[in-house]
Backbone atoms as SQL, in Angstrom:
CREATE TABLE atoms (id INTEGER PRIMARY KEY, chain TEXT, resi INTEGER, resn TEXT, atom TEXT, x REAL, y REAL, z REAL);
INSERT INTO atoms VALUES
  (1, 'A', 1, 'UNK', 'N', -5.744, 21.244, -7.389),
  (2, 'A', 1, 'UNK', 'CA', -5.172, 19.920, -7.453),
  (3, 'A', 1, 'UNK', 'C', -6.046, 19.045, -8.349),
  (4, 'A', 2, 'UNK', 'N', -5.833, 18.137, -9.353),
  (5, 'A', 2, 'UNK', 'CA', -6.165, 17.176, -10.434),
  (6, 'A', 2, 'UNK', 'C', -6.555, 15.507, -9.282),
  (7, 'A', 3, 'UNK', 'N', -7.754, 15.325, -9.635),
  (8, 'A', 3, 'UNK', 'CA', -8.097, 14.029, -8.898),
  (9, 'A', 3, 'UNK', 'C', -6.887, 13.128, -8.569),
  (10, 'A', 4, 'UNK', 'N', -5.921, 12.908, -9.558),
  (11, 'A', 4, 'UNK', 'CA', -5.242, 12.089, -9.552),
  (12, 'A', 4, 'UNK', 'C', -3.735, 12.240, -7.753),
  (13, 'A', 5, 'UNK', 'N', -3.918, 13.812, -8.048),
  (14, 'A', 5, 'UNK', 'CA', -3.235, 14.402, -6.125),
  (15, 'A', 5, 'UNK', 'C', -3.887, 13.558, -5.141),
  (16, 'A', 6, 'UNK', 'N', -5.528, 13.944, -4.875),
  (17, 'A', 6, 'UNK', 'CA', -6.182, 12.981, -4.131),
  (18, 'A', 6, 'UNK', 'C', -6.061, 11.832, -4.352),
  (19, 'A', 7, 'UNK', 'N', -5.934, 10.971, -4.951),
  (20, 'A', 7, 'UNK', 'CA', -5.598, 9.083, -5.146),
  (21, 'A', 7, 'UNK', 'C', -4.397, 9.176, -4.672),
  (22, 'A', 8, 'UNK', 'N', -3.474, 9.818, -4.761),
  (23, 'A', 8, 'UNK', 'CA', -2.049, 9.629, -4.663),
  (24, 'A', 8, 'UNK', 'C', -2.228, 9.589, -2.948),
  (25, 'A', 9, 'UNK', 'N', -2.788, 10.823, -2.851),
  (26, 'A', 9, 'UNK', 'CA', -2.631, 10.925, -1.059),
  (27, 'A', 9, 'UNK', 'C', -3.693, 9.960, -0.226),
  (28, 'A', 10, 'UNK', 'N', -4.602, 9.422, -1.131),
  (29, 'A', 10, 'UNK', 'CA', -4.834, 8.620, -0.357),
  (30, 'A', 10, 'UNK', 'C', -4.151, 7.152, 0.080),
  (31, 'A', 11, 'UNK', 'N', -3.768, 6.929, -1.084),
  (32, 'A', 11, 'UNK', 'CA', -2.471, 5.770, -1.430),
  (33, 'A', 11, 'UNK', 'C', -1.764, 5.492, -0.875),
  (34, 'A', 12, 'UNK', 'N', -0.746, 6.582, -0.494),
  (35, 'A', 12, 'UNK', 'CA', 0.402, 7.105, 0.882),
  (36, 'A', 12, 'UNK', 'C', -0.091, 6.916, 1.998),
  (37, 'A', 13, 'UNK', 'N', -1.561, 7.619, 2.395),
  (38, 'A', 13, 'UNK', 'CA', -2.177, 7.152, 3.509),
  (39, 'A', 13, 'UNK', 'C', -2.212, 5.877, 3.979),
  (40, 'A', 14, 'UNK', 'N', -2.642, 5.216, 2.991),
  (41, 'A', 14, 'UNK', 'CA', -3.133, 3.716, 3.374),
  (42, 'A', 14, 'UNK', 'C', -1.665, 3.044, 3.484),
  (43, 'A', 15, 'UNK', 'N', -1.056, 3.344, 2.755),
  (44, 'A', 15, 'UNK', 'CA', 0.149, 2.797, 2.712),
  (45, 'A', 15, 'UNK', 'C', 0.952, 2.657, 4.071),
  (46, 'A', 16, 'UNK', 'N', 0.981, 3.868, 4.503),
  (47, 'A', 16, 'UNK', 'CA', 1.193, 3.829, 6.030),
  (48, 'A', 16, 'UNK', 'C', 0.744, 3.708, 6.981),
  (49, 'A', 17, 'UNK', 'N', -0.752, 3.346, 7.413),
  (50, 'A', 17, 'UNK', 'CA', -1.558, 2.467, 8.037),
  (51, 'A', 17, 'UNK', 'C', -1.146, 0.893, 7.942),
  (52, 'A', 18, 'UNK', 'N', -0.790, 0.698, 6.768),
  (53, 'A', 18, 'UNK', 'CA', -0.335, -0.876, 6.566),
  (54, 'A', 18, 'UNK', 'C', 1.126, -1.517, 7.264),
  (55, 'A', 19, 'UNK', 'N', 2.064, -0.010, 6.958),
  (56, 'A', 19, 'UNK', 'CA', 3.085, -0.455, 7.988),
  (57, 'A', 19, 'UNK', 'C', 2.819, -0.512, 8.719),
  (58, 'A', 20, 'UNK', 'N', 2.062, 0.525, 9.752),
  (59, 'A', 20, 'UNK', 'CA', 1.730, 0.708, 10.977),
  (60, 'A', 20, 'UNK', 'C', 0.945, -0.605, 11.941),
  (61, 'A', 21, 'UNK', 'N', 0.377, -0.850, 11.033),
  (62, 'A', 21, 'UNK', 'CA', -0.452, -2.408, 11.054),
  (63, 'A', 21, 'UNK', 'C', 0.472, -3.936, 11.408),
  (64, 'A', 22, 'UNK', 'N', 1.499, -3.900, 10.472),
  (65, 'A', 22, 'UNK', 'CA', 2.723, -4.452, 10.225),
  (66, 'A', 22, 'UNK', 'C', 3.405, -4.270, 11.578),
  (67, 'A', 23, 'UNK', 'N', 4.207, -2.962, 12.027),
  (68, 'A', 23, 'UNK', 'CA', 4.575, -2.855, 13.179),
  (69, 'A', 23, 'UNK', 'C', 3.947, -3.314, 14.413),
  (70, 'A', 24, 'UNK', 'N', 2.598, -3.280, 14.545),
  (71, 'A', 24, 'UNK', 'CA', 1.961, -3.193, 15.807),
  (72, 'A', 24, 'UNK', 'C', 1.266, -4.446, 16.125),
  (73, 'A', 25, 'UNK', 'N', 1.062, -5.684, 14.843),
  (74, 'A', 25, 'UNK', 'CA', 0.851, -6.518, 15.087),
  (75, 'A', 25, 'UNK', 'C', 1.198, -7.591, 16.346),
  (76, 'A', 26, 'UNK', 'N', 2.898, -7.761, 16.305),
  (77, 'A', 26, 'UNK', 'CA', 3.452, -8.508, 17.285),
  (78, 'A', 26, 'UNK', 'C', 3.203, -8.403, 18.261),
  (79, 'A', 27, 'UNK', 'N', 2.801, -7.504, 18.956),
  (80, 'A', 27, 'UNK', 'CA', 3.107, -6.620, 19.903),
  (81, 'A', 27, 'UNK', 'C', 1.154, -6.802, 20.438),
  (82, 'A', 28, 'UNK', 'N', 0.371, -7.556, 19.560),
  (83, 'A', 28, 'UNK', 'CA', -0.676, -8.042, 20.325),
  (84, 'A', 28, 'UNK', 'C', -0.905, -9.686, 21.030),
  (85, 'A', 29, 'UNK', 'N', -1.170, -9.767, 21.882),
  (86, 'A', 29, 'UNK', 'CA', -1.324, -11.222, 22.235),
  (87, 'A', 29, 'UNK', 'C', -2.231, -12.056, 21.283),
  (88, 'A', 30, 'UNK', 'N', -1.489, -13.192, 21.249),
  (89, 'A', 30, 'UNK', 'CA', -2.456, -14.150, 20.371),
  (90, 'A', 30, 'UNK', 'C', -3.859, -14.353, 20.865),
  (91, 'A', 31, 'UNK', 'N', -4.466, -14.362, 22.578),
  (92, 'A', 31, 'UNK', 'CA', -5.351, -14.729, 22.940),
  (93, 'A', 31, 'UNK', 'C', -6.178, -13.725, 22.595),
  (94, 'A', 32, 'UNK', 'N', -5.830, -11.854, 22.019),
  (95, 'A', 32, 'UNK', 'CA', -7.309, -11.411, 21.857),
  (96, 'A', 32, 'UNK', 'C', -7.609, -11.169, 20.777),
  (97, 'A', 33, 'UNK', 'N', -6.755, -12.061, 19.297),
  (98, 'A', 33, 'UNK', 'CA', -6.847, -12.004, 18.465),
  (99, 'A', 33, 'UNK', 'C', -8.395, -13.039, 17.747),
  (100, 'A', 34, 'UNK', 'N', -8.957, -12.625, 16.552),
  (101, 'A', 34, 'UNK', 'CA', -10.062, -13.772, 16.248),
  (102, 'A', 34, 'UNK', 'C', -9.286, -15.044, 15.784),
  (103, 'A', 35, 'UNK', 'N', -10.490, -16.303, 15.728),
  (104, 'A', 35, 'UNK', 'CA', -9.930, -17.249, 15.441),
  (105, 'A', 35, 'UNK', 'C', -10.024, -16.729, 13.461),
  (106, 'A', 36, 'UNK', 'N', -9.341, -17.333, 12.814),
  (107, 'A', 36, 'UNK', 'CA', -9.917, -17.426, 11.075),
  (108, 'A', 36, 'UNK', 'C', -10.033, -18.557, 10.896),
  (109, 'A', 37, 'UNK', 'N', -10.668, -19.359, 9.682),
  (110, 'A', 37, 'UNK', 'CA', -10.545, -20.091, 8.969),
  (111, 'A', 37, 'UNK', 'C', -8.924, -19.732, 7.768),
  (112, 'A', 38, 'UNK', 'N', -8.575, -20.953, 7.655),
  (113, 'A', 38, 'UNK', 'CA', -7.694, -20.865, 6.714),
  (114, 'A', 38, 'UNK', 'C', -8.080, -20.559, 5.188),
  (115, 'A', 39, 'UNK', 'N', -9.176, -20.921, 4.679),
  (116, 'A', 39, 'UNK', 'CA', -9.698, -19.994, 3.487),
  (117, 'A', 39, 'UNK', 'C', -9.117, -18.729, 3.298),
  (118, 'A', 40, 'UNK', 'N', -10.080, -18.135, 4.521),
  (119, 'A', 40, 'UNK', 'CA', -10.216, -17.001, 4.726),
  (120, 'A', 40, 'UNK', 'C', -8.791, -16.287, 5.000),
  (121, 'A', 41, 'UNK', 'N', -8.022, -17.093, 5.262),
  (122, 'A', 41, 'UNK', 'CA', -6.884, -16.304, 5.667),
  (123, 'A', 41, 'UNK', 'C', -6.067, -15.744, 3.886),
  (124, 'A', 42, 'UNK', 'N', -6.021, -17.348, 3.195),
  (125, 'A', 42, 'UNK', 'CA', -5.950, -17.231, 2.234),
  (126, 'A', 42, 'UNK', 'C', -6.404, -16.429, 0.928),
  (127, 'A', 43, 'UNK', 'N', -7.683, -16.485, 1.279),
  (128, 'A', 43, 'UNK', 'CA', -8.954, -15.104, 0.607),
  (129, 'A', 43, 'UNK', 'C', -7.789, -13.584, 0.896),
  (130, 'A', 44, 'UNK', 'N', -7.736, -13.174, 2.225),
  (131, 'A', 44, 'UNK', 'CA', -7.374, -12.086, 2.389),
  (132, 'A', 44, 'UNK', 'C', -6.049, -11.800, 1.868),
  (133, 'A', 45, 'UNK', 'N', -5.366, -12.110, 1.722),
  (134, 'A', 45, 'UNK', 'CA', -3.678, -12.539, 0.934),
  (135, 'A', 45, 'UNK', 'C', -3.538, -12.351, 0.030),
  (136, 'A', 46, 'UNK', 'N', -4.677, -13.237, -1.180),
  (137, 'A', 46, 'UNK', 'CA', -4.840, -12.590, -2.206),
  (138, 'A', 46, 'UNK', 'C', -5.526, -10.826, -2.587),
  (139, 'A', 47, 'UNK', 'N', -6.218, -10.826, -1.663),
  (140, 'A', 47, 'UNK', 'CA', -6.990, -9.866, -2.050),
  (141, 'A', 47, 'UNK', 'C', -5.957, -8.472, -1.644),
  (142, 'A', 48, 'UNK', 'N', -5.418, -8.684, -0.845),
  (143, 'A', 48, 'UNK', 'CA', -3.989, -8.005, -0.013),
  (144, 'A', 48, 'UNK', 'C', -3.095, -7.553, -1.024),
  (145, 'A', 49, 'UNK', 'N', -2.618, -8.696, -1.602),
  (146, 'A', 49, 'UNK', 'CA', -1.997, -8.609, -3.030),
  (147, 'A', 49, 'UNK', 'C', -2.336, -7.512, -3.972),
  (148, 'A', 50, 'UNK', 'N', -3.452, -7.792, -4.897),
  (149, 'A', 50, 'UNK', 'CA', -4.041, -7.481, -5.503),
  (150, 'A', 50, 'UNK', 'C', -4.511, -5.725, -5.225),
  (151, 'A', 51, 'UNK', 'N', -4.973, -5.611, -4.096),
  (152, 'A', 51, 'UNK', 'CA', -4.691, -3.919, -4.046),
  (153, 'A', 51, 'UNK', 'C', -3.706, -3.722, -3.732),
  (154, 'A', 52, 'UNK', 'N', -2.225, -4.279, -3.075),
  (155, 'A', 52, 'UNK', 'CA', -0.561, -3.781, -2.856),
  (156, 'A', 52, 'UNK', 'C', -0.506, -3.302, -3.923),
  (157, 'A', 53, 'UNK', 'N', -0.455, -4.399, -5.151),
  (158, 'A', 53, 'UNK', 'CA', -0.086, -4.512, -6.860),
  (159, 'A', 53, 'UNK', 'C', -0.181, -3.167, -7.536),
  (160, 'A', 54, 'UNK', 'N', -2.150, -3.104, -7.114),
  (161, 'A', 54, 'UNK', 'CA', -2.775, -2.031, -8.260),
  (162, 'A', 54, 'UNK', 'C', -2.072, -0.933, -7.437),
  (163, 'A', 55, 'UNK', 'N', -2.126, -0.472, -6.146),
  (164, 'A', 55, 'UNK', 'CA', -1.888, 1.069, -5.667),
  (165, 'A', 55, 'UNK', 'C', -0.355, 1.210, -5.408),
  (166, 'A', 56, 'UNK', 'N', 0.722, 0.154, -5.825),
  (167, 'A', 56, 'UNK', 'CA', 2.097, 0.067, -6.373),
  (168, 'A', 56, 'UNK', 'C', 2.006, 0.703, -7.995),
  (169, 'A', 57, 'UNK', 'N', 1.339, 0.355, -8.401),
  (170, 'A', 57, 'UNK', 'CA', 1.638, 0.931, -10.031),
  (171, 'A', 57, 'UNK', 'C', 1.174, 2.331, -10.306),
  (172, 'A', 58, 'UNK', 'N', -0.102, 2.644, -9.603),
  (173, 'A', 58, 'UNK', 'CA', -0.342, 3.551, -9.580),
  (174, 'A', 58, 'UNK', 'C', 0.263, 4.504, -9.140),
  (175, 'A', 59, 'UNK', 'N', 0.823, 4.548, -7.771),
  (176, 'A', 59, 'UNK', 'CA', 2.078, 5.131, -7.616),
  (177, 'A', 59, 'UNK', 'C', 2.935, 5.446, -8.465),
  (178, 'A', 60, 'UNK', 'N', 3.716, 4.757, -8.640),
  (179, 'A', 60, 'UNK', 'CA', 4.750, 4.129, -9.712),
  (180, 'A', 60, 'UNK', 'C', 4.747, 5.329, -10.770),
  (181, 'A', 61, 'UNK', 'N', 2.972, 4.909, -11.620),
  (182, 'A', 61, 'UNK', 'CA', 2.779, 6.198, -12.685),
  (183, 'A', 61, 'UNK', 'C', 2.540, 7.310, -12.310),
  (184, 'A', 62, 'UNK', 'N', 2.335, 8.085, -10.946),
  (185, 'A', 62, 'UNK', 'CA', 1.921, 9.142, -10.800),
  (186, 'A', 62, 'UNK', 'C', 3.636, 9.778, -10.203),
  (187, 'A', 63, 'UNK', 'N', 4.501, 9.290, -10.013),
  (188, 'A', 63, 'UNK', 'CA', 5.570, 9.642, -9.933),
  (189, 'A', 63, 'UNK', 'C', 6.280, 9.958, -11.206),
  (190, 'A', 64, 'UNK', 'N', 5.894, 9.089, -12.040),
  (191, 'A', 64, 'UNK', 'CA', 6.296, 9.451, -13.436),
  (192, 'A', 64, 'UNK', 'C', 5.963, 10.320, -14.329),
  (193, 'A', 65, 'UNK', 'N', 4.435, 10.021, -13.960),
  (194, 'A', 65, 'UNK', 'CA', 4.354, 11.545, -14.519),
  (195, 'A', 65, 'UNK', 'C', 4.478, 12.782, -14.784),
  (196, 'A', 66, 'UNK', 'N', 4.382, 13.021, -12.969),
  (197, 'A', 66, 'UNK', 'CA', 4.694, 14.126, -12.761),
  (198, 'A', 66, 'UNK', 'C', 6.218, 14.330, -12.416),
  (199, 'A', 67, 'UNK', 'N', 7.431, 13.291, -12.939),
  (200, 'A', 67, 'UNK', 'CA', 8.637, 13.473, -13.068),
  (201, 'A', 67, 'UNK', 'C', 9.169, 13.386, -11.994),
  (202, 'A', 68, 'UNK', 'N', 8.699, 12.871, -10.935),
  (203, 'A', 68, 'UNK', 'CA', 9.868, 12.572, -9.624),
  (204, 'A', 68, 'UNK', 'C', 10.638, 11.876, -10.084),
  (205, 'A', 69, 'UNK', 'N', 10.302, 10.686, -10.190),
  (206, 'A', 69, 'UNK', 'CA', 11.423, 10.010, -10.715),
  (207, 'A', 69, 'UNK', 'C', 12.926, 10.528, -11.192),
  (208, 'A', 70, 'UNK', 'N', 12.946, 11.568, -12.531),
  (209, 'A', 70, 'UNK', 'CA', 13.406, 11.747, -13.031),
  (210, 'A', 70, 'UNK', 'C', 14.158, 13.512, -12.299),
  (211, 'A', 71, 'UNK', 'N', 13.427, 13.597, -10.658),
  (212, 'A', 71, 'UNK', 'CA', 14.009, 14.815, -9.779),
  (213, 'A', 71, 'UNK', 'C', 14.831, 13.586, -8.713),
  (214, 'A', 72, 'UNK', 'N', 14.825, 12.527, -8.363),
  (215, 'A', 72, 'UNK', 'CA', 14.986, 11.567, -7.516),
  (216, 'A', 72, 'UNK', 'C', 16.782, 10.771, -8.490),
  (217, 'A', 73, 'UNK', 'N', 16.178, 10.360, -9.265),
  (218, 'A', 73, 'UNK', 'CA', 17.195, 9.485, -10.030),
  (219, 'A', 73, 'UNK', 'C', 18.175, 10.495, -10.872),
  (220, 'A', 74, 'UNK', 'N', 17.464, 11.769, -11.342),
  (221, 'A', 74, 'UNK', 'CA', 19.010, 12.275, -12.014),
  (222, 'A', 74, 'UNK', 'C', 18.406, 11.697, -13.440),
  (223, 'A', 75, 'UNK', 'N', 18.092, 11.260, -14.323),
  (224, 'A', 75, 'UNK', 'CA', 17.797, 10.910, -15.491),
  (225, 'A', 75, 'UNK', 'C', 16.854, 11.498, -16.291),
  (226, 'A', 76, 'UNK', 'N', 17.971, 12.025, -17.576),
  (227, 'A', 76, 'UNK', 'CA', 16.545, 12.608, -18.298),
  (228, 'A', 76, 'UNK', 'C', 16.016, 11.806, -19.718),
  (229, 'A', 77, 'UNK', 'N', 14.685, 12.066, -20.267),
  (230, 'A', 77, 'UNK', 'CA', 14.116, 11.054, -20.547),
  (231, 'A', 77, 'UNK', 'C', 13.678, 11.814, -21.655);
């Protein structure tokens, strides 16, 4: 496997920790949650962003590369 297998799977990984994160949130009480500062909340949002973004594209190209896309969509290129 080419480094780029490992990034991918780690990617997916995280990726689904984040839903999982997403899902399971509600489902905690507000009282044993920390307090934040609003900065900080803000800080993390961006920064949230910013790796969604990069390990979205990366994705993105490692599907392309290796032609899912184009096993998924039917299109040849």
């Amino acid at each position: 496997m080419v480094t780029t297998d490992y990034i991918f799977i780690f990617c997916v990984i995280l990726g689904v920790c984040a839903i999982l994160v997403t899902i399971i949130h509600p489902l905690i009480p507000k009282e044993a949650l920390f307090e934040s500062k609003e900065i900080n909340i803000k800080r993390g949002k961006k920064i949230g962003s910013i790796i969604g973004i990069i390990i979205g594209i990366f994705m993105s190209y490692y599907c392309w590369v290796n032609g899912y896309f184009d096993f998924f969509l039917n299109i040849t290129v």
